[in-house]
Structures are given as structure tokens and as C-alpha cells.
N, CA, C and O atoms as a GROMACS GRO file, in nm:
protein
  408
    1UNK      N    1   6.265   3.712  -1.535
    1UNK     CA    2   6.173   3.660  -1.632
    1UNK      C    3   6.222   3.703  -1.770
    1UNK      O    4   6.283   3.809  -1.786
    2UNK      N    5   6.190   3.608  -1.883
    2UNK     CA    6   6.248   3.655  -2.014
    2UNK      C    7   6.129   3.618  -2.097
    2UNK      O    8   6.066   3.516  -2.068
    3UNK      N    9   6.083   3.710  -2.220
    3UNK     CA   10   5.977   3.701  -2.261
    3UNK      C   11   6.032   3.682  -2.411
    3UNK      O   12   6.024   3.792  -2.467
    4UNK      N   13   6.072   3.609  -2.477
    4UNK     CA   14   6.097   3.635  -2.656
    4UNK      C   15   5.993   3.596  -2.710
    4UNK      O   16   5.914   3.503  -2.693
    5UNK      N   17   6.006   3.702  -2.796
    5UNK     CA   18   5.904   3.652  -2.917
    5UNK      C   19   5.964   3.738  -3.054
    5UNK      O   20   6.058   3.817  -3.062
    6UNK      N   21   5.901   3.703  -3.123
    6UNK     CA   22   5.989   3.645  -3.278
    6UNK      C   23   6.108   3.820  -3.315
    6UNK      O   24   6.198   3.814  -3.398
    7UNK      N   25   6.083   3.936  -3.245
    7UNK     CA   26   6.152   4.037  -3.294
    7UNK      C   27   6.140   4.137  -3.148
    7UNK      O   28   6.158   4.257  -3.171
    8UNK      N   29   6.111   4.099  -2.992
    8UNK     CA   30   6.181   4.156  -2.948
    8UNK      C   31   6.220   4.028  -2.831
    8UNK      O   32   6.182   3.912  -2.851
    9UNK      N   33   6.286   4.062  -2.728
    9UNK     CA   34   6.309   4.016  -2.579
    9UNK      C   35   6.289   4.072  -2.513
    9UNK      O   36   6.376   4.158  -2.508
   10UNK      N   37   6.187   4.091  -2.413
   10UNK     CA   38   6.123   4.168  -2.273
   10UNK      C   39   6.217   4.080  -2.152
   10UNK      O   40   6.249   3.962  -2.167
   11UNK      N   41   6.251   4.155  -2.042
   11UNK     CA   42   6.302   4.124  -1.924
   11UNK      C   43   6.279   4.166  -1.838
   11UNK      O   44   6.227   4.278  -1.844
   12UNK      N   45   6.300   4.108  -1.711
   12UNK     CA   46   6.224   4.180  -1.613
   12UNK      C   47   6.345   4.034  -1.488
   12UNK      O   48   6.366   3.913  -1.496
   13UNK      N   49   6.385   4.138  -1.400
   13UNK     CA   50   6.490   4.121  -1.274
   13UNK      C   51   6.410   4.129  -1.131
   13UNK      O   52   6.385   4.247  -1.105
   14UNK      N   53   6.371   4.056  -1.048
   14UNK     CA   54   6.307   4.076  -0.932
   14UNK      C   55   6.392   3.994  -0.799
   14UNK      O   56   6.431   3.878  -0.800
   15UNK      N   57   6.403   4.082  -0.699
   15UNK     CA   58   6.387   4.032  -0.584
   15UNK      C   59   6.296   3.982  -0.515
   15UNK      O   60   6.210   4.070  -0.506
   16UNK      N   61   6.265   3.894  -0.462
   16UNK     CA   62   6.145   3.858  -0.410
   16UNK      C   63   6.066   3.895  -0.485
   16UNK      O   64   6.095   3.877  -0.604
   17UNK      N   65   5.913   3.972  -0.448
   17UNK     CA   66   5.813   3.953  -0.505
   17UNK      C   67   5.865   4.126  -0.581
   17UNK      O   68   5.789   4.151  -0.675
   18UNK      N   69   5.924   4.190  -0.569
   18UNK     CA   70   5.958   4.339  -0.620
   18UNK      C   71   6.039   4.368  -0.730
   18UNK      O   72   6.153   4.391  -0.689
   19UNK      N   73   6.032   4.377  -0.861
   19UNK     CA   74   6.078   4.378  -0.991
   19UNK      C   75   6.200   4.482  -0.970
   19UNK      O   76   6.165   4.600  -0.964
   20UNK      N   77   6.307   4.462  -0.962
   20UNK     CA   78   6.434   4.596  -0.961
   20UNK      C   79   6.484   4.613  -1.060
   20UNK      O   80   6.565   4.706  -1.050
   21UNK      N   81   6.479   4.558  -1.191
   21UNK     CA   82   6.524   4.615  -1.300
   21UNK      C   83   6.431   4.528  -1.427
   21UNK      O   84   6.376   4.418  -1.414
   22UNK      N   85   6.433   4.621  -1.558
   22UNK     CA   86   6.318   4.555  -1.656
   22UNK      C   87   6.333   4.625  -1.761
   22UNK      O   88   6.370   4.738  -1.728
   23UNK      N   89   6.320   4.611  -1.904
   23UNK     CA   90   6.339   4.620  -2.006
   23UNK      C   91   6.306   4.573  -2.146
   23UNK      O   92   6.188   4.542  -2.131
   24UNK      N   93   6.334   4.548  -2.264
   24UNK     CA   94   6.339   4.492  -2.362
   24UNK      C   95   6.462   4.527  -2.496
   24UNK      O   96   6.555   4.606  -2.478
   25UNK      N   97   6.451   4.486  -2.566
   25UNK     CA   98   6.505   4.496  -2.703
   25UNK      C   99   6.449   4.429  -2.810
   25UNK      O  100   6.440   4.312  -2.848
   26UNK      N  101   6.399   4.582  -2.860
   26UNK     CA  102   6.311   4.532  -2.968
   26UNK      C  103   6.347   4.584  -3.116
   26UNK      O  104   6.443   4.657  -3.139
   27UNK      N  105   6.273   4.546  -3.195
   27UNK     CA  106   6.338   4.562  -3.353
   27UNK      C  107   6.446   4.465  -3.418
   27UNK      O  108   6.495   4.493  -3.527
   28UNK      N  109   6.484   4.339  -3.340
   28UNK     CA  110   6.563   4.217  -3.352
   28UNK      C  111   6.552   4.182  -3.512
   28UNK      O  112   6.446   4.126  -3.539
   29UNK      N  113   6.624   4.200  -3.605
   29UNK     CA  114   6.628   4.104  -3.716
   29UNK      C  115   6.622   4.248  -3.834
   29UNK      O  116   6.651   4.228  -3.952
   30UNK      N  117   6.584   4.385  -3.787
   30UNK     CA  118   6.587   4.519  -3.852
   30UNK      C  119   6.701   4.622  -3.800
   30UNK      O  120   6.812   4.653  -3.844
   31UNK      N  121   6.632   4.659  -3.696
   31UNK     CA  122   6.692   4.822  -3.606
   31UNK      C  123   6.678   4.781  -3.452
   31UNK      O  124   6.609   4.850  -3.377
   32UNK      N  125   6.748   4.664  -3.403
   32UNK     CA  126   6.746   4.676  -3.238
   32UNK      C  127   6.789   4.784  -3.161
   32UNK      O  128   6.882   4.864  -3.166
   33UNK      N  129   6.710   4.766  -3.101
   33UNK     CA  130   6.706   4.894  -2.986
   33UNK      C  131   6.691   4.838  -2.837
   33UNK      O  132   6.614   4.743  -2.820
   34UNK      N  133   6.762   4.893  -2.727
   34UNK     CA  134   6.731   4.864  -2.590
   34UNK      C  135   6.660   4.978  -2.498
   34UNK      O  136   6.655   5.101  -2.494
   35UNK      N  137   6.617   4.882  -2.437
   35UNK     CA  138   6.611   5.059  -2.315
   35UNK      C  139   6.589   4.934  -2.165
   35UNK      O  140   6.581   4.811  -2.166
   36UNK      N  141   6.586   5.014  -2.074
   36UNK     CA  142   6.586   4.961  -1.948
   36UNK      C  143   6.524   5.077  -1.820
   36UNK      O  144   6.503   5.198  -1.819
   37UNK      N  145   6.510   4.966  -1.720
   37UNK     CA  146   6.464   5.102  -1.644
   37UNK      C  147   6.426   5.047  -1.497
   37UNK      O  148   6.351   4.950  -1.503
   38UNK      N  149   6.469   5.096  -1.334
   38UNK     CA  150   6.495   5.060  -1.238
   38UNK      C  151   6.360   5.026  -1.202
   38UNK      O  152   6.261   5.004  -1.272
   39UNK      N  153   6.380   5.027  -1.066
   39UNK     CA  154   6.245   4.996  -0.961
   39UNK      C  155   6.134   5.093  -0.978
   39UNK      O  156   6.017   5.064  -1.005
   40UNK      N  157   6.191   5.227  -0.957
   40UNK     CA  158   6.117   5.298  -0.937
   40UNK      C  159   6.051   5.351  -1.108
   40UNK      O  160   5.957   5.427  -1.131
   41UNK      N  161   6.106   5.307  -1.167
   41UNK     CA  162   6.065   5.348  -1.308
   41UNK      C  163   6.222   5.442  -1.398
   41UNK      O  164   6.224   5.478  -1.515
   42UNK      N  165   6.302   5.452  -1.323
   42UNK     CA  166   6.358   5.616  -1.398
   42UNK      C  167   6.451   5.486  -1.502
   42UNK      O  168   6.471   5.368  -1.476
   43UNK      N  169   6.480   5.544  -1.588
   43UNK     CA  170   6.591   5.476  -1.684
   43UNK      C  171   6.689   5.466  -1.646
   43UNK      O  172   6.750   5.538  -1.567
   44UNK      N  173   6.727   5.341  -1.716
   44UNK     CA  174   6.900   5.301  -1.671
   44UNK      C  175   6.946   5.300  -1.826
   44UNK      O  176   6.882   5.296  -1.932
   45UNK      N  177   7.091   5.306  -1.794
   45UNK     CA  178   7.167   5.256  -1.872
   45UNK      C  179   7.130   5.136  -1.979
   45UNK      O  180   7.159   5.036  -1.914
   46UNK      N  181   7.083   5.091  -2.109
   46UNK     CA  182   7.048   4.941  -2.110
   46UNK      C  183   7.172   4.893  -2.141
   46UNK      O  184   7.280   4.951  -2.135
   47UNK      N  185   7.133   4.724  -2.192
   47UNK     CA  186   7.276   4.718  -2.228
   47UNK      C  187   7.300   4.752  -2.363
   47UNK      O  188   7.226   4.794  -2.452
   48UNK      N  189   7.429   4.723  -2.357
   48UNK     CA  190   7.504   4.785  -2.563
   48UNK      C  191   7.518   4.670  -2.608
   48UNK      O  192   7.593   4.582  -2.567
   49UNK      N  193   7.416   4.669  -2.727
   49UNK     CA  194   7.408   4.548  -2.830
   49UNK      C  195   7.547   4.537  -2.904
   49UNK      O  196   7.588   4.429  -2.946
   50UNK      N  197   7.614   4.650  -2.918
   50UNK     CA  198   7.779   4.639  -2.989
   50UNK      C  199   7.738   4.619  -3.136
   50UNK      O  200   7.632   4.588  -3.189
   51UNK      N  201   7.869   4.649  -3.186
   51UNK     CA  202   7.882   4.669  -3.334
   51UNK      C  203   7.794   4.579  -3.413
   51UNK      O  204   7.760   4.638  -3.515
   52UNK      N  205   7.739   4.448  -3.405
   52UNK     CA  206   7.726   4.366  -3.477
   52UNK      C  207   7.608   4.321  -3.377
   52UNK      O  208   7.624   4.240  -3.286
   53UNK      N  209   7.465   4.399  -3.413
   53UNK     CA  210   7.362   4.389  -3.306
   53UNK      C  211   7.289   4.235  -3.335
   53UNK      O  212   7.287   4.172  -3.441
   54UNK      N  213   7.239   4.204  -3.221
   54UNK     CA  214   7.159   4.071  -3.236
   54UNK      C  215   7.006   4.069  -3.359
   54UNK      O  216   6.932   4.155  -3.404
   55UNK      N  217   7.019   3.913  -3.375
   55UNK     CA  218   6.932   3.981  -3.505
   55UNK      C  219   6.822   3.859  -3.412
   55UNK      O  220   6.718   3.847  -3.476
   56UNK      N  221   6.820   3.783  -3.303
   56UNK     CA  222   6.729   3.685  -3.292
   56UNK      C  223   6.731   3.688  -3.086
   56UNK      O  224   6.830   3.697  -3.014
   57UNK      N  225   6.604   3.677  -3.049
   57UNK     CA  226   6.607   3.680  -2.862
   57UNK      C  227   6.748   3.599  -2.835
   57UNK      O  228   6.854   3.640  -2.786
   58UNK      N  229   6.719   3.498  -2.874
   58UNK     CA  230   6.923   3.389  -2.821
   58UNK      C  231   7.010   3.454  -2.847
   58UNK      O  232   7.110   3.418  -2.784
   59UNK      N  233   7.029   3.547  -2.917
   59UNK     CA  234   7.156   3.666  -2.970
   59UNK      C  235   7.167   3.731  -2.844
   59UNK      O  236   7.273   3.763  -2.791
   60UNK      N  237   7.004   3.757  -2.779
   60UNK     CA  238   7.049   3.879  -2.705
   60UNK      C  239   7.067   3.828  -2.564
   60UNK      O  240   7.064   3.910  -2.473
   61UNK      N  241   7.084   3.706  -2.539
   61UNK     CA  242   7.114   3.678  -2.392
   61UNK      C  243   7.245   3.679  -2.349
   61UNK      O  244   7.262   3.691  -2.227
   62UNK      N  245   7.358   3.668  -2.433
   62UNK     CA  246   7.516   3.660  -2.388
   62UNK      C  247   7.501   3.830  -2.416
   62UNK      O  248   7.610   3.867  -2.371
   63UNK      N  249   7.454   3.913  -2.447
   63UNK     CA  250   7.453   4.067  -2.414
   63UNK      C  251   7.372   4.098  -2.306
   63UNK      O  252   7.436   4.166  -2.226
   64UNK      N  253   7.252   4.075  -2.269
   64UNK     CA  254   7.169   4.068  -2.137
   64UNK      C  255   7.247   4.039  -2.011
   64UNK      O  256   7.247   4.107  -1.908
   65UNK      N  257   7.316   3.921  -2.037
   65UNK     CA  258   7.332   3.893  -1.906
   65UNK      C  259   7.465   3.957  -1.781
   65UNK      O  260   7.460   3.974  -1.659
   66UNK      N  261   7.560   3.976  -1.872
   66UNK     CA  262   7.630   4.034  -1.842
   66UNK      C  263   7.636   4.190  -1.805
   66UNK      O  264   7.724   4.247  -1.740
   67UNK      N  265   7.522   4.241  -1.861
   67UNK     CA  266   7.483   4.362  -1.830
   67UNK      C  267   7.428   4.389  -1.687
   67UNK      O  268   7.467   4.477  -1.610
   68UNK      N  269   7.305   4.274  -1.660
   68UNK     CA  270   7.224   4.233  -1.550
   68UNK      C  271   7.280   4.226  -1.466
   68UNK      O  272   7.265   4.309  -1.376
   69UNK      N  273   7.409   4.079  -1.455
   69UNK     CA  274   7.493   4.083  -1.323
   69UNK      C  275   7.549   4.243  -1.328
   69UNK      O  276   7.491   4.321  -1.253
   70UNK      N  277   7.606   4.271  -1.372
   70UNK     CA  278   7.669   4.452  -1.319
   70UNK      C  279   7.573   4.514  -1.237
   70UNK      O  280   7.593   4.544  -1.119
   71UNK      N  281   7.450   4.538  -1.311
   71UNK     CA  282   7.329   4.604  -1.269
   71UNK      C  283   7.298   4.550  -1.153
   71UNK      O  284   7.249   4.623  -1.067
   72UNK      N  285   7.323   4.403  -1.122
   72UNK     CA  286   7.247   4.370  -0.983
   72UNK      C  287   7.344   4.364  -0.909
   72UNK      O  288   7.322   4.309  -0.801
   73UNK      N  289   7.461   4.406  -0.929
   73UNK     CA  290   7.575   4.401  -0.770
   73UNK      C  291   7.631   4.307  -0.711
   73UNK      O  292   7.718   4.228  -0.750
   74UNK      N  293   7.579   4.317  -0.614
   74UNK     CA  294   7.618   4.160  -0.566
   74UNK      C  295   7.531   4.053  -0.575
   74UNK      O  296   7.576   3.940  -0.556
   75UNK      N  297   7.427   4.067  -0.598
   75UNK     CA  298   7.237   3.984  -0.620
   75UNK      C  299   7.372   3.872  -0.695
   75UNK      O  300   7.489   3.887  -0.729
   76UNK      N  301   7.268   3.753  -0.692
   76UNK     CA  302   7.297   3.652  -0.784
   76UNK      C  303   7.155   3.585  -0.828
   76UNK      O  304   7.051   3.580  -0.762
   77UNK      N  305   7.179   3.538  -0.957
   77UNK     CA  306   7.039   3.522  -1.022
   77UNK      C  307   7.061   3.364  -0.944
   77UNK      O  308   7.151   3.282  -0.926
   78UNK      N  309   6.899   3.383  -0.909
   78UNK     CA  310   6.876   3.224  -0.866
   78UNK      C  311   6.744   3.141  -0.944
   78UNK      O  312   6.707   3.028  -0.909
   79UNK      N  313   6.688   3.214  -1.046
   79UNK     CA  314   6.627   3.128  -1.124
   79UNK      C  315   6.578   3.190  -1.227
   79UNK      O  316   6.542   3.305  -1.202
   80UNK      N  317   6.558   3.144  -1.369
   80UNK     CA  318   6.536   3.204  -1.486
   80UNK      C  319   6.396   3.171  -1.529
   80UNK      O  320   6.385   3.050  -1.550
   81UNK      N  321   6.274   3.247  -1.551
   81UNK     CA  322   6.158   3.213  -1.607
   81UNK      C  323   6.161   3.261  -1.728
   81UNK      O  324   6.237   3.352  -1.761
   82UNK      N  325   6.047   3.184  -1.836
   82UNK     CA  326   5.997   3.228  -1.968
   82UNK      C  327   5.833   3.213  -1.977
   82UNK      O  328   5.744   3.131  -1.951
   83UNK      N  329   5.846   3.314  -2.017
   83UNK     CA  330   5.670   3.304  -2.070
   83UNK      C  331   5.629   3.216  -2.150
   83UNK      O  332   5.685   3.219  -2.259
   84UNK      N  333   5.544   3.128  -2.135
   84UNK     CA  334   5.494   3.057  -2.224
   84UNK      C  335   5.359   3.105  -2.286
   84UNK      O  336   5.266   3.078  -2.211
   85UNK      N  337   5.336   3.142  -2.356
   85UNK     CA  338   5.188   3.164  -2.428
   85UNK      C  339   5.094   3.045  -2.475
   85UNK      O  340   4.981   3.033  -2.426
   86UNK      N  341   5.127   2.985  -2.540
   86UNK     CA  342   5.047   2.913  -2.608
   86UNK      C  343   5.052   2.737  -2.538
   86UNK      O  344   5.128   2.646  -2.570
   87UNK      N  345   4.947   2.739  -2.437
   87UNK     CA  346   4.955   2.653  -2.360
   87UNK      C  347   4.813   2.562  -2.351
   87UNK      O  348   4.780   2.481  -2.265
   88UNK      N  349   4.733   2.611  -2.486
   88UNK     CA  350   4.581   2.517  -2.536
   88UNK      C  351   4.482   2.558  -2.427
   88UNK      O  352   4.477   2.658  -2.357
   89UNK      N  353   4.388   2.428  -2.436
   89UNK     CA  354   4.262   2.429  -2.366
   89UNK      C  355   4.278   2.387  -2.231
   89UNK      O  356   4.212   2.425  -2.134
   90UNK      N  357   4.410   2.270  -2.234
   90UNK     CA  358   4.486   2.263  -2.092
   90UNK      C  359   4.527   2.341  -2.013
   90UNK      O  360   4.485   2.325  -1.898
   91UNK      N  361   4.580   2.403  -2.026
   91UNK     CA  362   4.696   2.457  -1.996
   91UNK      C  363   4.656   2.615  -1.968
   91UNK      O  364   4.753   2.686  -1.989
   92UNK      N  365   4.555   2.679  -1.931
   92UNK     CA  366   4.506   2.841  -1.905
   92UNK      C  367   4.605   2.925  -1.791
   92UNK      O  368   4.656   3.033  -1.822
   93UNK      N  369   4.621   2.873  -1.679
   93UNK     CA  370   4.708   2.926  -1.600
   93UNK      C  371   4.831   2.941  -1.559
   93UNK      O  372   4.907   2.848  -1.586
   94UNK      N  373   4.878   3.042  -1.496
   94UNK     CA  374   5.066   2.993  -1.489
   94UNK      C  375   5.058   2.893  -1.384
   94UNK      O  376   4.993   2.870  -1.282
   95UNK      N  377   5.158   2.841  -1.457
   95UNK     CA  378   5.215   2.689  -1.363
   95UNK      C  379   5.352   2.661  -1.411
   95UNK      O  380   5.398   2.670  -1.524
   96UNK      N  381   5.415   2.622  -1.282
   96UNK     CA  382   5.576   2.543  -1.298
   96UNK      C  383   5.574   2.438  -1.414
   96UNK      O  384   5.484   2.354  -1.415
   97UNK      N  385   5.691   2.438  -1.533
   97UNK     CA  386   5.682   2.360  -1.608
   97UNK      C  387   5.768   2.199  -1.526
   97UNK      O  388   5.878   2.189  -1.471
   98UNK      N  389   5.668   2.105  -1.549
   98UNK     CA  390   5.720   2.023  -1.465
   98UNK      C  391   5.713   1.863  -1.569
   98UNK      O  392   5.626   1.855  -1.656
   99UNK      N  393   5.780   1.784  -1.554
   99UNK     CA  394   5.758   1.645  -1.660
   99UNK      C  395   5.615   1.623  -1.737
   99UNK      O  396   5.584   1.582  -1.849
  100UNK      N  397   5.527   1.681  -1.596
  100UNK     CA  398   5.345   1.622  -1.664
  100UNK      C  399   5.268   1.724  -1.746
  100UNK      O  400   5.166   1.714  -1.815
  101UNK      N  401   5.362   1.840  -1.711
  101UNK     CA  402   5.305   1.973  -1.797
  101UNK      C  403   5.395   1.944  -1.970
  101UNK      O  404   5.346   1.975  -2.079
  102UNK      N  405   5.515   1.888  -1.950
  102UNK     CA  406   5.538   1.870  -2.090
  102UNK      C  407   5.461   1.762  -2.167
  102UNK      O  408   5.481   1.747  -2.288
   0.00000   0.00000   0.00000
């Protein structure tokens, strides 16, 4: 799951229904910062934003992801969600974005 919003990116890695790795980077466009942290809670490694840190969430996905596959081993990502917030008077619950939802 990937959550952006305007100055950080929240993430979150699950197997089945069990979250195995999760994080953010926040301070995007000032002082980014990462942190990360396993199943059980203890910290990981996050990833390294590198010399020339992301200033916007799309910055930080060619640094995310490559971090992620390492972190997940052999796992392969088989599908990418985003939060949608602002989904009106329609729209209250999560639901698959599908042709009739756009």
C-alpha cells in the first residue's frame, strides 16, 4: 500500500492479510527523513534517499522500491494499492477502483 500526500509517503508491504514491512518518508520538499520497521515492529534499515533527497512522493518511489524488493527476498510484489481519501458523498467505503468508480 502507498499513501502520498503532499510532504510525506507512508508504505506498508503485506503478505496476505499480515503487513511484513512499513514505513514512511516524511519532511519531502524540506528535511526528508525515512524510517522503516518489520513485522514485529523492531526497525529496519530504511531506505537511503542519497545525496540529492526527494523533494515530492513520485521522487520517492524509484528509491522505495528497490529497497523493498531487497527487503522482501524472494516475495515478488503482486499488486500496488493507494489510498484514496477524498471520495465525496459517494464514495464512503474502500472499494476496488474500477471504470464505474471513476
Amino acid at each position: 500500500m502507498i499513501n502520498a500526500g503532499s510532504s510525506s509517503l507512508k508504505f506498508a508491504f503485506y503478505e496476505e492479510e499480515r503487513r511484513i514491512i512499513s514505513g514512511q518518508v516524511d519532511g519531502l520538499g524540506s528535511q526528508p527523513a525515512a524510517k522503516a520497521s518489520g513485522q514485529d515492529g523492531e526497525a529496519l534499515e530504511p531506505p537511503n534517499l542519497g545525496r540529492k533527497p526527494p523533494t515530492t512522493p513520485s521522487q520517492v518511489l524509484p528509491v522505495l522500491l528497490p529497497w523493498a524488493k531487497e527487503m522482501l527476498g524472494g516475495r515478488r510484489l503482486a499488486a500496488l494499492g493507494h489510498r484514496v481519501v477524498q471520495g465525496g458523498v459517494r464514495h464512503t467505503r474502500h472499494e476496488r477502483v474500477t471504470p464505474d468508480v471513476k
